[in-house]
N, C-alpha and C positions, 0 to 999 in steps of 0.2 A: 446742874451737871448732866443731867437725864436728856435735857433737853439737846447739849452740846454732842452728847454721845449721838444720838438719833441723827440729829446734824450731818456727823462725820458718816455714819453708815448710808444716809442717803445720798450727799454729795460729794463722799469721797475726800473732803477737805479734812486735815488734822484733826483734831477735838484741844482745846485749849481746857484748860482749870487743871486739877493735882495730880492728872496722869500726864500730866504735857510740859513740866519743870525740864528745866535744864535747855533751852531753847539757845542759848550761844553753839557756835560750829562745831563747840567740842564735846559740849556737851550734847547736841544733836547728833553725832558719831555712838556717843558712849548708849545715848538712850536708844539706839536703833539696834546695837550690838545687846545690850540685855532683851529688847523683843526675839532680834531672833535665835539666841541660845536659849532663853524658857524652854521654846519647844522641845531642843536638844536634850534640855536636861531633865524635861516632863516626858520624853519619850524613855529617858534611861531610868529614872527612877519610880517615874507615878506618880498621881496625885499625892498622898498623902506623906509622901517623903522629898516633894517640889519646895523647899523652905525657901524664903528670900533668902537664905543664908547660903545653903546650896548653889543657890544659881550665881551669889555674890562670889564664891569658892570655886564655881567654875568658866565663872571667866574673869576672875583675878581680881574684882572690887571686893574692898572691904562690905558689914553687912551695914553699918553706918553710911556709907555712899553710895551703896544700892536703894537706902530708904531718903537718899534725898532725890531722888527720879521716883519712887513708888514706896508709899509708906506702908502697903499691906501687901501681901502674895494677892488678895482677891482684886484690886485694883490694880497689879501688872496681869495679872492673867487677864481681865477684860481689855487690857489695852492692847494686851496679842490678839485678841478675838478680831478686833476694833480694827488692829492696822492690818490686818488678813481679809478681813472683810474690805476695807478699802481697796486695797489691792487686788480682789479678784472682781469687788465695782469695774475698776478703772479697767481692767482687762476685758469684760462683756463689755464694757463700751467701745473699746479699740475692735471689736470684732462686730461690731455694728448692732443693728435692731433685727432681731429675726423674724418671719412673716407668718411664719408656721410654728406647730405643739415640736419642740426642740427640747425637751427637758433634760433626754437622756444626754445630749452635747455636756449640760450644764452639771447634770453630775457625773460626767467622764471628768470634768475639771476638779470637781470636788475630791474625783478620785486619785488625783492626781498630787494632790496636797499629802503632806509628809501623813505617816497614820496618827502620830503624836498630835498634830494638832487636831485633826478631827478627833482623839479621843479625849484633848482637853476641853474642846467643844462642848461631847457629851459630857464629858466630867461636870463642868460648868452648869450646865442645862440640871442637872441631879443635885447640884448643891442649889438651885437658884427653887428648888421646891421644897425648901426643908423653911421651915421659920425661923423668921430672923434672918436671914438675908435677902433684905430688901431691894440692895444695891442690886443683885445680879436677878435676882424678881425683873428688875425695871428695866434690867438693860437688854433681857432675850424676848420681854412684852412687845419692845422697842422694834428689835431686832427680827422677830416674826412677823411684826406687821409690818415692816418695809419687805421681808421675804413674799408676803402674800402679794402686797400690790405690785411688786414685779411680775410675780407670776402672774394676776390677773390681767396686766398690758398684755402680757407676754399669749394670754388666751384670747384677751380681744381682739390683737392682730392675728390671732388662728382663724379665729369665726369670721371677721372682714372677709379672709383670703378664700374662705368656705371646706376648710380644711377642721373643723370643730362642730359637735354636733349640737344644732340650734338647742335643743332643747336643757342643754349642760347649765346648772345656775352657776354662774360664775366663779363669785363667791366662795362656795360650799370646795369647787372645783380645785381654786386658788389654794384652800388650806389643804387639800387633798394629797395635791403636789407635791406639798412642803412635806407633810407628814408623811408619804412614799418616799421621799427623797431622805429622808432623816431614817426611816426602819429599815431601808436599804441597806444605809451605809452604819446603823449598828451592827446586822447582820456582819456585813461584812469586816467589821473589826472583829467580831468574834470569830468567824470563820472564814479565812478567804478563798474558798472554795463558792462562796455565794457568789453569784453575777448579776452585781447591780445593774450594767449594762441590758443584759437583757429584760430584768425585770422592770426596766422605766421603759424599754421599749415596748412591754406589751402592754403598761399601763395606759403608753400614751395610744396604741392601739384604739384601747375602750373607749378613748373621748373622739375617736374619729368618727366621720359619718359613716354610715357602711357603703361599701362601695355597690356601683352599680352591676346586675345582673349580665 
């Protein structure tokens, strides 16, 4: 299953096994309309009052046929993760390969996304460090390391174009991003008075070369 998630996050294509049931037209309507009211109903209630029951009550399915698309709340919330993350794949690809340190673009996008699902996000990320869940252990282990090696393209075409300071280890750089781009945007659900905006743009300041005298 692990396998097929990583899959979908990095190529964009559906994930097939028990989050991907109900694959006739109508049932492909039905399963796309409970991905996107979760978030609506994870934005109005919280996590810990998100039931499959809930979300089956607010958009009109029984909680019996809400569990024949997803048998647990923790397997439809990664599959919101999952088709969110596909979805804003397919979008950095339609707006092509960029040549330069662009990170702040990428979380102006991020910022852009309802607050609900970047807080099911985090929600997510806090339950996947508690023991015993394995499943969401595996799937943001998954999910950060395809986040690094983008960003890591995404700095070697900086240093190619000579816009990245040679001396940056890649790597270290890569996870840096990620973890800027992630404490940004908790700040900023707690308070939105924070400016992730400006704060990825001085980040990405730091990695530049200094310019000349």
């Amino acid at each position: 299953m692990q396998a097929q998630e990583s899959s979908a996050l990095v190529t964009g294509k559906p994930a097939t096994g028990p989050g991907s049931r109900g694959r006739y037209p109508k049932g492909v309507l039905r399963r796309q309309e409970i991905l996107d009211r979760t978030i609506e109903v994870f934005a109005e209630l919280g996590f810990e009052s998100t039931s499959l029951r809930a979300i089956g009550e607010a958009i009109g399915v029984s909680h019996a046929a809400l569990r024949r698309y997803f048998e647990t709340r923790e397997e439809l919330f990664l599959e919101v993760l999952r088709e969110k993350d596909r979805q804003a794949l397919a979008a950095a690809r339609a707006d092509g390969t960029p040549h330069g340190i662009d990170f702040a673009r990428h979380l102006d996008s991020f910022a852009s996304q309802t607050p609900g699902l970047m807080a099911l996000r985090h929600s997510m990320i806090a339950r996947a460090l508690e023991p015993g869940n394995e499943t969401s252990q595996a799937f943001f282990v998954e999910r950060y390391e395809s986040l690094r090696s983008g960003a890591r393209e995404i700095l070697l075409l900086a240093r190619e174009a000579g816009v990245l300071r040679p001396d940056i280890p890649i790597d270290a750089a890569a996870a840096l991003v990620i973890a800027t781009m992630d404490g940004l945007s908790t700040q900023w659900l707690l308070d939105r008075r924070v400016d992730m905006h400006e704060g990825m743009i001085l980040f990405e300041s730091l990695l530049q070369p200094p310019r000349p005298e």
